[in-house]
N, C-alpha and C positions, 0 to 999 in steps of 0.2 A: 562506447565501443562494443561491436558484437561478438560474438565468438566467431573464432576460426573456424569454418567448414573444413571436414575433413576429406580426402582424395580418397579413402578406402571405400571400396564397391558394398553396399549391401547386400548380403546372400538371401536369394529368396527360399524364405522358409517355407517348410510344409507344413500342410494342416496337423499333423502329427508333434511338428515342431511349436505350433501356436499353441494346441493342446497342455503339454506341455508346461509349458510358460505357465497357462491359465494354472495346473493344477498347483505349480511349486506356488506363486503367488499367493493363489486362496487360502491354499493352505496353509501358510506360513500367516499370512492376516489374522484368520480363525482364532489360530493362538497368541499374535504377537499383538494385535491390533494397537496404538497407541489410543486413550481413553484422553476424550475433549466433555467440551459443555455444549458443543453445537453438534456432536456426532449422536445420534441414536440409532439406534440397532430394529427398533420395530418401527417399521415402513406406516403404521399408524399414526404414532406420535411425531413423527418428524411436521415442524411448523418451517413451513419456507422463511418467514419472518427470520427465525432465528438462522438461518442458511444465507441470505440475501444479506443481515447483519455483518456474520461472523467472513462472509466473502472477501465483502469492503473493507476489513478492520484486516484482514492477513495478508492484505496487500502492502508491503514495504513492514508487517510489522510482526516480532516472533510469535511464537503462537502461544506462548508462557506469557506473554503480558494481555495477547488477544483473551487469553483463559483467563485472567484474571478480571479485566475491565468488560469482559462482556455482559458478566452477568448484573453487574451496577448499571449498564448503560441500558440492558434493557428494564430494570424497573425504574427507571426514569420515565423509555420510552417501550411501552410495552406492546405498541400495535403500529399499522401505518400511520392511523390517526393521529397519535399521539404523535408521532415523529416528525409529519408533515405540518403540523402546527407550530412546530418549535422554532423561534427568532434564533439569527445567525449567534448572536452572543450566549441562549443558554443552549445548542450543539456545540461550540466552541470548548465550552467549560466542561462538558458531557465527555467530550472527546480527548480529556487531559492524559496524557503521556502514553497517546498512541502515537503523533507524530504526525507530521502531513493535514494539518488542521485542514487543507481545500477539501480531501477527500469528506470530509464532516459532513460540510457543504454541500457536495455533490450527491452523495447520499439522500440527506433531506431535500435536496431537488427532485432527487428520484422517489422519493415516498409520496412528495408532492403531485409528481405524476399520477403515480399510481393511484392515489386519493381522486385524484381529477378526470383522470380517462379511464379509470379500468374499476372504480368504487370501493377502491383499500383491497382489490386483491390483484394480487401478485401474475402476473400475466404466466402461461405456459406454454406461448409460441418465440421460438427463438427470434423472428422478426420483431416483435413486440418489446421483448427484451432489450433486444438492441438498439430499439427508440429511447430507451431511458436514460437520463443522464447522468454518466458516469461508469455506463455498464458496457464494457468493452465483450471482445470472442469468449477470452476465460470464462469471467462470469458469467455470464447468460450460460453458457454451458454449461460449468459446477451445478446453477441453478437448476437448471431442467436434471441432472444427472442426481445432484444429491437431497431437492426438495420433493421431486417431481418421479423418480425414477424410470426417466424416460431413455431411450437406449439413443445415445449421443457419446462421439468421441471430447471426452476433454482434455486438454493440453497445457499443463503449467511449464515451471522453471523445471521443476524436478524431474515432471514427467518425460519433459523435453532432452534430458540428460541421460536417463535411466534406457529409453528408447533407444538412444544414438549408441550408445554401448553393447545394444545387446545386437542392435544390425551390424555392426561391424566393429571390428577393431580398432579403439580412435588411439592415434597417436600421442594424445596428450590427457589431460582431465581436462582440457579448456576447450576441445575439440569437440564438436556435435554434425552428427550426419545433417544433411542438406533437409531442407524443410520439406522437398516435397515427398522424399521417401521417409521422414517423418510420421506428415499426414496420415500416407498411406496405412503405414503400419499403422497407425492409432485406430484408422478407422477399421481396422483385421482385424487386431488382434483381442481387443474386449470381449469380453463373453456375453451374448446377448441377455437383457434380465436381470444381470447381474454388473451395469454399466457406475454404477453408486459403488458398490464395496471392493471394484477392482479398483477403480482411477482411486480411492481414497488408500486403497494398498500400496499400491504402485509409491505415492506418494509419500507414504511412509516409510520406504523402502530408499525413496532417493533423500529425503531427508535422516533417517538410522547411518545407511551404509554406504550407498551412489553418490556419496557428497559432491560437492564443485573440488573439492579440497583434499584432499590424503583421504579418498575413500578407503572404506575396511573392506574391500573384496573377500579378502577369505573371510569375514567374517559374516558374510550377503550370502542369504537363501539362493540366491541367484548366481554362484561364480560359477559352478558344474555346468552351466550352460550359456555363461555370459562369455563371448569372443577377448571382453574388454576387460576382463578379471585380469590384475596383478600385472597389467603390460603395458600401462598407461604410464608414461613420464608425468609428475608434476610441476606444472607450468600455472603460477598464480597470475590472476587477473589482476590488468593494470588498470587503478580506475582513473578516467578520463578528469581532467581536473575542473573544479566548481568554482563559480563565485566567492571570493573567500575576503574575509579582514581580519588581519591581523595574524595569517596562519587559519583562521577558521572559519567554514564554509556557512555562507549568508545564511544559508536553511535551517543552521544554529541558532546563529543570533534571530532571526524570524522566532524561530522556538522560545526563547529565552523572554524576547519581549510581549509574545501571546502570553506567557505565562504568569509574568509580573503581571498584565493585563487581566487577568481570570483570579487575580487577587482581590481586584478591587469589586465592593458590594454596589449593589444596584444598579442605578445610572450614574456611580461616581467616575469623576475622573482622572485622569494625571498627565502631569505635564511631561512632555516631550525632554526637557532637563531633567526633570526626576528619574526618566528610566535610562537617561545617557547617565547619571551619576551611580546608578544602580548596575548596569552595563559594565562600567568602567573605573566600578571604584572610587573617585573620586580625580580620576587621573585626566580628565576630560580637557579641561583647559590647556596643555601642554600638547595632544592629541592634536586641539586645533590647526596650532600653528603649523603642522607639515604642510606645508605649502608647496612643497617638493615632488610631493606623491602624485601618481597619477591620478589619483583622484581624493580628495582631500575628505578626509571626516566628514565634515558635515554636510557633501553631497553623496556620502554612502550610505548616511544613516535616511538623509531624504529619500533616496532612493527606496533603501528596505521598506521603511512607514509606508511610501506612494505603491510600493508592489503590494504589500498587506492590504492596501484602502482598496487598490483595484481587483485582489481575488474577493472582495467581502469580508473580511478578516476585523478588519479594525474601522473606526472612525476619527477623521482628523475634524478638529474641529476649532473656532476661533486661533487662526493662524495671526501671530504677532510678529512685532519688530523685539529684536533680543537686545534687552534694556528699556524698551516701554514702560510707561506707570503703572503701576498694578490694578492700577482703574481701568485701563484697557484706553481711556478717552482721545490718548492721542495719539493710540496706535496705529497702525492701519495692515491693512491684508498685503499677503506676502503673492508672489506670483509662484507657478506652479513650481518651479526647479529654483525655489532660494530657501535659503535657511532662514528657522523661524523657533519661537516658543510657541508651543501650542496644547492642546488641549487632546489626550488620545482616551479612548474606553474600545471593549470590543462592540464589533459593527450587530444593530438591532434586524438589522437585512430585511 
């Protein structure tokens, strides 16, 4: 679901009023800055690697676990080389309890690239950027902006929110000015030069105080001039509803079964039963029998395994008949949508 656009006119500010803005903002960063492992201060040492990393990992994920597993994951993979070499099951296991195991994937696709078309280094044309896989408008932009400091508008969640507010008055917390006078402002109101330590303020700013949620207004560097201080009703977001069993959303259980998966050493494997009794307790068999349900157990769990097998995620492999010999000899292969005992490990890619 998107947000509600708001009806309130944006006032067109003066250059006095941009001003402004820039200095309460910088200044309030200077001393409040929030301290990362991907932020540095001298425009020397910034390594786009660790920018291009810490990008992909803050996407869907807090920035208190991003700070924690970053700095494990880069000495694993400490360059493109390293990265773009790495089979889909040891990224998989790299990437444990960030979540969204595909983004892993697509990452290493993207180092792949880079290793192949551009010789391990990091491109610094936003066309270029945006040929890589995985790298959507944000990124590529953050990129250029916080590796590169090149003078570009960037636009997250936060940014997105903090902006709509200060153009106008939104009627709600869930309300956001129209995208195009969005844009515009973004692409005003930056201080040329200084495109890196504003967007990464800003962003702090709506992350501290401009929350989605009971922003602290009085408590924002920004309400003496924010339209949107203190008048906002709050109106929580509804979220649209997901694939779910049992009450809980597939992308769980996908979780839960990468995870029993990234237990097992080398090329071991385990059976397709072993992590439904893992799963479920032991409760599996009684499970089966709903027969009732729109869709019965053991075409939900085929399902998750066949959506795992098709992002690259996992490997199905020697598919049986359930109750076969343990010899396999007079079993035979199952067809794509039946249930089966089988053989799972994460996918080698």
């Amino acid at each position: 679901m998107k947000h509600s656009t708001s009806n309130s006119k944006p006032k067109a500010a003066s250059a006095a009023s941009y001003q402004r803005l820039q200095r309460e903002i910088l200044g309030w960063y200077a001393h409040h800055a929030r301290t990362f492992f991907w932020r540095e201060q001298d425009a020397q040492l910034i390594d786009p690697y660790v920018v291009l990393i810490s990008e992909v990992m803050l996407q869907q994920t807090q920035t208190s676990r991003v700070q924690e597993k970053l700095p494990l994951f880069l000495t694993e993979f400490p360059n493109i080389a390293a990265l773009a070499a790495a089979d889909n099951a040891t990224i998989i296991k790299a990437w444990a309890g960030m979540g969204y195991n595909s983004r892993a994937l697509r990452l290493r696709d993207c180092a792949r690239v880079i290793q192949e078309r551009h010789g391990g280094i990091i491109p610094t044309l936003n066309d270029e950027l945006l040929a890589l896989p995985g790298i959507g408008a944000y990124t590529a932009s953050a990129v250029l902006a916080f590796a590169f400091h090149h003078d570009v508008a960037v636009l997250d969640v936060n940014i997105r929110r903090v902006y709509s507010r200060l153009l106008a008055t939104m009627p709600t917390t869930r309300d956001l000015a129209d995208e195009s006078s969005i844009q515009a402002f973004a692409e005003k109101i930056y201080p040329r030069g200084e495109s890196s330590r504003w967007h990464q303020a800003v962003m702090d700013i709506g992350a501290l105080f401009c929350t989605a949620r009971a922003p602290k207004c009085m408590s924002c560097p920004l309400h003496e001039v924010c339209p949107s201080a203190g008048t906002m009703q709050e109106v929580r977001k509804v979220k649209p509803p997901e694939p779910s069993w049992e009450g809980t959303p597939n992308r769980i259980w996908r979780g839960c079964i990468v995870q029993i998966l990234r237990g097992l050493e080398g090329d071991a494997t385990i059976s397709s039963d072993e992590i439904l009794q893992q799963l479920f307790a032991g409760e599996v068999g009684a499970l089966f029998e709903n027969n009732n349900a729109e869709m019965t157990q053991d075409a939900w769990f085929l399902m998750v395994l066949r959506g795992l097998e098709r992002d690259g995620i996992l490997e199905i492999t020697a598919p049986r008949r359930v109750g076969s010999h343990a010899s396999g000899d007079t079993s035979e292969v199952l067809p794509h949508d039946t249930l089966f005992s089988c053989s799972l490990r994460l996918s080698k890619g």
